[in-house]
C-alpha positions as CSV (number, residue, x, y, z in Angstrom):
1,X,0.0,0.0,0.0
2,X,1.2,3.1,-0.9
3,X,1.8,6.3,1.6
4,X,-0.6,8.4,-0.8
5,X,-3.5,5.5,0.0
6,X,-2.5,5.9,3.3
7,X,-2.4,9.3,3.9
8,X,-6.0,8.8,2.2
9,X,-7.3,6.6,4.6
10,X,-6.3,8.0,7.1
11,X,-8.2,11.4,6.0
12,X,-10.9,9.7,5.7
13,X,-11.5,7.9,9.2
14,X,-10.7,11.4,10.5
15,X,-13.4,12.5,8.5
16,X,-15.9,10.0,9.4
17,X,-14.9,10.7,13.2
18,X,-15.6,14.0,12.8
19,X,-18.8,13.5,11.3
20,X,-20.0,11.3,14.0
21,X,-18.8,14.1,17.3
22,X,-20.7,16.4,14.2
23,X,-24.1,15.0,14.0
24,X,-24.3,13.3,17.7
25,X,-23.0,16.7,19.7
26,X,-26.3,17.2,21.3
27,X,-25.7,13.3,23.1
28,X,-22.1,13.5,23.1
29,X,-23.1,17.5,24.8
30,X,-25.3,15.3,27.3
31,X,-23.6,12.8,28.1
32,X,-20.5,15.6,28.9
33,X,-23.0,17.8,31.1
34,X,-24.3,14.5,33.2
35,X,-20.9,13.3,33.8
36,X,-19.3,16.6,35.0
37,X,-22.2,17.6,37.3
38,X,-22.6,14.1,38.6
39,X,-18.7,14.7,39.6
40,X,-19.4,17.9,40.6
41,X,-22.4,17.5,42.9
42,X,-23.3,13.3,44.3
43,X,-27.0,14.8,44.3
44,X,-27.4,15.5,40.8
45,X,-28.1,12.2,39.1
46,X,-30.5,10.8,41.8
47,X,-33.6,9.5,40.6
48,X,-35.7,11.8,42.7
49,X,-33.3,14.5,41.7
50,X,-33.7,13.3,37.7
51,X,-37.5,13.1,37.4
52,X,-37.4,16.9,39.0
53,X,-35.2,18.2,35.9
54,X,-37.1,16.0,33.2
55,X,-40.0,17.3,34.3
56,X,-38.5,21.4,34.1
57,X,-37.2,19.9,30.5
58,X,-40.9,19.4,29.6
59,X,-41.8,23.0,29.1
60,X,-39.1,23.5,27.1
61,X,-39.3,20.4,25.1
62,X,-43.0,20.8,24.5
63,X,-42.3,24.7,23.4
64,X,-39.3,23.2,20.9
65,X,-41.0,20.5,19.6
66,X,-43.6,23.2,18.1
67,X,-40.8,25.5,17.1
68,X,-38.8,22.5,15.2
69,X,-41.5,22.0,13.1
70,X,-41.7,26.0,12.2
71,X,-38.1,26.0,11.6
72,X,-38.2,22.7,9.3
73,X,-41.0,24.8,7.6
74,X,-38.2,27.8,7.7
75,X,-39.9,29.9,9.3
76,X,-39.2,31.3,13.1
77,X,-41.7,31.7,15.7
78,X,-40.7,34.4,18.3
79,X,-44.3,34.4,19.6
80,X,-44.5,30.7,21.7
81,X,-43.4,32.6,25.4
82,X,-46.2,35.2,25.2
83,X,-48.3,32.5,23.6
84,X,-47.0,30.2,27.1
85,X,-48.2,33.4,29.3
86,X,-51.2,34.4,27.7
87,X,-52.8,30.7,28.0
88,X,-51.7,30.4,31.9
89,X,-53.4,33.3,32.3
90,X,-56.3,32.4,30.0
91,X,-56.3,29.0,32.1
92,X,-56.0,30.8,35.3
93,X,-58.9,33.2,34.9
94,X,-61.1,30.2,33.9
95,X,-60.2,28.5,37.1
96,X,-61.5,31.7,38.8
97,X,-65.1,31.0,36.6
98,X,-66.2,33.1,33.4
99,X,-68.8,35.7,34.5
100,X,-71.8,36.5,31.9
101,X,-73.1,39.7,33.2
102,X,-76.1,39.4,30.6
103,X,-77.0,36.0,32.8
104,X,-76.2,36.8,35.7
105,X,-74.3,33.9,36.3
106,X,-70.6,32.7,36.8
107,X,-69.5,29.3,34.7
108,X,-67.1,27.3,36.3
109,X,-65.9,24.3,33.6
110,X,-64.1,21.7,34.4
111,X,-60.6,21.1,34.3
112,X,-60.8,19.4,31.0
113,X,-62.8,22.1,29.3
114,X,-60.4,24.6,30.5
115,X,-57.4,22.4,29.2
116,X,-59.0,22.0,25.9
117,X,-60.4,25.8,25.8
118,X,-57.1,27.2,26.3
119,X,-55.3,24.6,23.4
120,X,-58.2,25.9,21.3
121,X,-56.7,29.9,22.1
122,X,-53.1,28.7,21.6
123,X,-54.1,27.4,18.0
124,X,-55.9,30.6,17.6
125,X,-52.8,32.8,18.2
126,X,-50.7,30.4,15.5
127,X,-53.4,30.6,13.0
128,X,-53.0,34.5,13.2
129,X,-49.4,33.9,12.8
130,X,-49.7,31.3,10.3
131,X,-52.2,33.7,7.8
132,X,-49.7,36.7,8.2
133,X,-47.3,35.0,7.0
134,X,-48.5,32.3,4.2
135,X,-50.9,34.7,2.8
136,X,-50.2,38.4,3.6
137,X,-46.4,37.2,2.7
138,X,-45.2,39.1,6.2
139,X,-41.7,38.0,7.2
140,X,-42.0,35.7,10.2
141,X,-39.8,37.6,12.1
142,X,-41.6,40.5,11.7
143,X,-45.1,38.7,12.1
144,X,-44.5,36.5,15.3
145,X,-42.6,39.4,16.9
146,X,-45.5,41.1,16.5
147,X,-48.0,39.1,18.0
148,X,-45.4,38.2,21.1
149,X,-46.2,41.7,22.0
150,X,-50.2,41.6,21.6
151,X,-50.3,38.7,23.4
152,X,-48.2,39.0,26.5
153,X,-49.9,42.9,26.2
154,X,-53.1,41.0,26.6
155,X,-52.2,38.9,29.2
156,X,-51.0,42.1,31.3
157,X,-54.6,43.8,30.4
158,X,-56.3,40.8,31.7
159,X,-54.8,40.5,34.9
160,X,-53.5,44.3,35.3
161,X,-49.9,42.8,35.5
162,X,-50.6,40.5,38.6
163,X,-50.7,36.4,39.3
164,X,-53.9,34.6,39.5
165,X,-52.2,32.9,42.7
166,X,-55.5,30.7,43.5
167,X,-55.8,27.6,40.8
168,X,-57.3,24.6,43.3
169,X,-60.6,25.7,41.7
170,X,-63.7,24.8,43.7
171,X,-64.7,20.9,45.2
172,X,-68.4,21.4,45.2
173,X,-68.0,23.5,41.5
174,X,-66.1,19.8,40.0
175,X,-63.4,22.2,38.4
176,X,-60.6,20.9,40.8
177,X,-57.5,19.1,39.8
178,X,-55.7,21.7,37.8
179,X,-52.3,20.6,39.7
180,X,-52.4,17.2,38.3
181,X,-50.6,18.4,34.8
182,X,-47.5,20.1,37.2
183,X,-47.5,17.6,40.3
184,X,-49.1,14.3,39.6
185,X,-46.8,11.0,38.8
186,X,-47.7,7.6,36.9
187,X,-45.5,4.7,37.7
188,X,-43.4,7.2,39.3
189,X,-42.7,9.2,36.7
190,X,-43.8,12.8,36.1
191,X,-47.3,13.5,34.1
192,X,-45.5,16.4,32.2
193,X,-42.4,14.2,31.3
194,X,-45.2,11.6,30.3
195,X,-47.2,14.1,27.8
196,X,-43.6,15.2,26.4
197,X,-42.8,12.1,25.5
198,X,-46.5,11.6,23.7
199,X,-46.2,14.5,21.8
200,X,-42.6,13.6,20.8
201,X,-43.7,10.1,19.6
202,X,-46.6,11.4,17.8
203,X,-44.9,14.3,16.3
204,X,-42.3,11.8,15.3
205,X,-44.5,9.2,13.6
206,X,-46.1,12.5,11.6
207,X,-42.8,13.4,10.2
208,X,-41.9,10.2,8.8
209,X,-44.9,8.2,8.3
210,X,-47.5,11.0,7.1
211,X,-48.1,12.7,4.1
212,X,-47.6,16.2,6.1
213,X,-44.5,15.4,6.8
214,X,-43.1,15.0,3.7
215,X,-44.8,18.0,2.6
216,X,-43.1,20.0,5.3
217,X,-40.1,18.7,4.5
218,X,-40.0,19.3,0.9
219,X,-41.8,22.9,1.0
220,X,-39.1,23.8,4.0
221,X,-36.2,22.7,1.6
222,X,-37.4,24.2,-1.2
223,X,-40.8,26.2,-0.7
224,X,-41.3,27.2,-4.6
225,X,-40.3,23.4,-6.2
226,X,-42.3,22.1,-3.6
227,X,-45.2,24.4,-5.0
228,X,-44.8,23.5,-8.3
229,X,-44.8,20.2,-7.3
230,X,-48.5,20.1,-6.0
231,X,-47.5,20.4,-2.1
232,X,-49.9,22.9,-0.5
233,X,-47.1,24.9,1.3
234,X,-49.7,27.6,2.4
235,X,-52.0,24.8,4.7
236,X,-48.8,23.8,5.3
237,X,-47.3,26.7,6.6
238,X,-50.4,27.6,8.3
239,X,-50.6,23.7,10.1
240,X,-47.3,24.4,11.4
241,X,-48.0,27.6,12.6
242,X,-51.3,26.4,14.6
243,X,-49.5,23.2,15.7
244,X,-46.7,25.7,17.8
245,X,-50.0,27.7,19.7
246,X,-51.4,24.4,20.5
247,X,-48.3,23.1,22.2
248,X,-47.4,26.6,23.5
249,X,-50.4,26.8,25.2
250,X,-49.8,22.6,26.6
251,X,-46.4,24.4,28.0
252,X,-48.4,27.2,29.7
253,X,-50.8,24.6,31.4
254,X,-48.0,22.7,32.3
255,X,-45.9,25.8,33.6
256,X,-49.0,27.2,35.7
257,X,-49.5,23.7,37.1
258,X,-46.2,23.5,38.3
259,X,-46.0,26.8,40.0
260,X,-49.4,26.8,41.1
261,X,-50.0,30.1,39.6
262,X,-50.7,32.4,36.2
263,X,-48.8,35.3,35.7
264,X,-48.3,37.9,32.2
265,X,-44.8,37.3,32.8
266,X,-44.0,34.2,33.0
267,X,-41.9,32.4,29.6
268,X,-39.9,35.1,29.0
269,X,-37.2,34.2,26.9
270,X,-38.7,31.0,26.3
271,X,-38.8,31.5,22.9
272,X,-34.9,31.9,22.5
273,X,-35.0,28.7,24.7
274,X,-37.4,26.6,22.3
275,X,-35.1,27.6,19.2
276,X,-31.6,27.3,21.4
277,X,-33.0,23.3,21.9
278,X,-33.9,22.9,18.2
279,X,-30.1,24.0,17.2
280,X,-28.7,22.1,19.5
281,X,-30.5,19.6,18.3
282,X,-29.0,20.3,14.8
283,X,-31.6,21.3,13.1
284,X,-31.0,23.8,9.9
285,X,-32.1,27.5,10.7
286,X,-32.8,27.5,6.9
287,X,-35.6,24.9,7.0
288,X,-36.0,21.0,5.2
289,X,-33.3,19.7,8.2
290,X,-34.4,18.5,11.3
291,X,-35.5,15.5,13.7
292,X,-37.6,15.3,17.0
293,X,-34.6,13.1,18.8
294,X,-32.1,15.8,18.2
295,X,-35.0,18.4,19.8
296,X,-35.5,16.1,22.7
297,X,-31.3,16.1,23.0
298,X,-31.4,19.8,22.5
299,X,-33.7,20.3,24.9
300,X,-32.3,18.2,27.8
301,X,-28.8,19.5,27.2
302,X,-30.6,23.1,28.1
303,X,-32.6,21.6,31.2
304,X,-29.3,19.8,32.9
305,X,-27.2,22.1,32.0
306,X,-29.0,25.1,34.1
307,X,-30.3,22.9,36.7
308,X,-27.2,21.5,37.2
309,X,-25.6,24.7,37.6
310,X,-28.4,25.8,40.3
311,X,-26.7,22.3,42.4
312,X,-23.5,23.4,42.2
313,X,-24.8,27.2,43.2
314,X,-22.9,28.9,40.3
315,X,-24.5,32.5,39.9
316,X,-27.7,33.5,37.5
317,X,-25.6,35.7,36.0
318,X,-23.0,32.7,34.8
319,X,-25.8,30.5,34.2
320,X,-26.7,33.1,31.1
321,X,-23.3,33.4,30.2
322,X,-23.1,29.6,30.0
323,X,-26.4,29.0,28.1
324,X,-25.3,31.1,26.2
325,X,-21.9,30.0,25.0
326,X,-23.5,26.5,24.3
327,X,-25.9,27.9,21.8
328,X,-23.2,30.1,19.9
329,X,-21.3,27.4,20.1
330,X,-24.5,25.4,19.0
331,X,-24.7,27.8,16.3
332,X,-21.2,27.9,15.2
333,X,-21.3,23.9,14.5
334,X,-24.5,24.0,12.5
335,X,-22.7,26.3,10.1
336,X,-20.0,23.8,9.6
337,X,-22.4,21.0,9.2
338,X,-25.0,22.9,6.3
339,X,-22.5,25.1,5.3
340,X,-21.0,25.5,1.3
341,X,-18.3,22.8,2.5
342,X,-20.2,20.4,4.2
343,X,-22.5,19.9,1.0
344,X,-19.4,19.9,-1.3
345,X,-18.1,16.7,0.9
């Protein structure tokens, strides 16, 4: 063998190695951020202590689950925190009963109808976004910026800027329960890390198995072949769009159960959160690239890596200076792997 084939081969496992630290960095990012922290602090990688950060990773993996499949669409959706607040609050104020002054009476629903009422708002807020956007032609940015603000200004209107603090609801009225979503286990495990998985399981099997998600693949790889090719990119676009409200407003629920309480500020920042996970994930900013697993990795590597720096009581302030390092860094690697070379290769 000659050193030229050599020097060849040698390349080329180098390559391959590199392509595999490449693709799997949100596991090999994991796997990194569990070790250290387990070294770091013998609490951290308790059970007990494992089911509390899954189900914090919930939120965030239910908010980037909706956001990956606005990205793979290539859009952006800066509007899922608001959308998060708004449906807590929406939530929260039906907890306290919906009075018709015309009546004179004050419905109470049940937990379930407020659960499903409030999905039914979040899908309402993404089909605003969704119609700006497919057929006004408004830049997502500019459109999903813009209802963030209407909606987290709504959410301060409706509650004057304070917390509904009072979401037991009422035993004789049958609307109790509302903590089951943030407190409630089954089989031990957390009801929130439970409904993250289902959506990730079902939003998985859509994206390979259904005709949707081809089309959402094809129209985010190439929007105007995808067109000409029959694909209806505006439902599309418009699905996708819906599909992020519904599951922003499942992280609201979830987020209010947990805390006990609905406030116009909560989720701030979420929305850098949700697309942080979906990067990390390695997902292409420019759309058609993309899986759930790598959102679920994404997401986790977020959620252990600022809870475990809350163990080891490193300050706030470095906790944001950490978070974000990893997603520039995030970033940085996702140019490498969809950039000009990349393809060439």
């Amino acid at each position: 063998m000659s050193d030229t084939s050599i020097t060849r081969k040698g390349a080329k496992n180098g390559l391959s190695i590199g392509r595999l630290l490449l693709d799997g960095r949100a596991f090999f990012a994991l796997i990194a951020i569990i070790t250290v922290f387990s070294f770091l602090s013998p609490n951290y990688l308790t059970v007990s202590n494992f089911l509390i950060m899954s189900s914090h990773v919930a939120i965030y993996g239910v908010l980037a689950i909706g956001m990956l499949l606005v990205i793979l669409n290539g859009g952006i959706d800066l509007s899922v925190g608001s959308v998060l607040a708004l449906s807590g609050v929406m939530a929260g104020a039906m907890m306290q009963g919906i009075e018709l002054a015309p009546l004179g009476v004050i419905l109470y629903l049940p937990v379930w109808g407020v659960v499903i009422a409030t999905c039914v708002i979040g899908g309402l807020v993404g089909a605003v976004n969704g119609v700006l956007i497919a057929w006004f032609k408004v830049p997502a940015f500019v459109a999903t910026l813009g209802v963030m603000y209407v909606a987290r200004g709504v959410a301060l209107l409706m509650t004057n800027g304070l917390t509904y603090n009072n979401l037991s609801g009422k035993a004789e009225l049958g609307n109790t329960g509302f903590d089951w979503l943030g407190f409630n286990r089954l089989a031990g495990v957390p009801i929130a890390v439970l409904v993250l998985f289902a959506i990730a399981i079902v939003t998985a099997l859509m994206l390979s198995r259904s005709s949707f998600g081809r089309w959402l693949y094809a129209s985010g790889g190439n929007e105007r072949a995808a067109d000409l090719s029959g694909v209806p990119v505006k439902r599309v676009k418009i699905t996708v769009y819906v599909i992020s409200g519904i599951l922003s407003a499942i992280a609201g629920l979830v987020l209010s159960s947990q805390l006990t309480s609905a406030g116009p500020t909560a989720g701030g920042t979420y929305e850098l959160t949700a697309i942080a996970a979906v990067v990390i994930g390695g997902a292409a900013l420019t759309g058609g690239r993309g899986t759930v697993q790598g959102t679920m990795l994404g997401a986790f590597v977020i959620g252990f890596l600022s809870d475990g720096l809350v163990i080891i009581g490193v300050s706030s302030y470095w906790q944001t200076v950490f978070t974000g390092a990893v997603i520039v860094l995030a970033v940085l690697m996702n140019s490498i792997q969809y950039g000009k070379g990349a393809r060439r290769s």
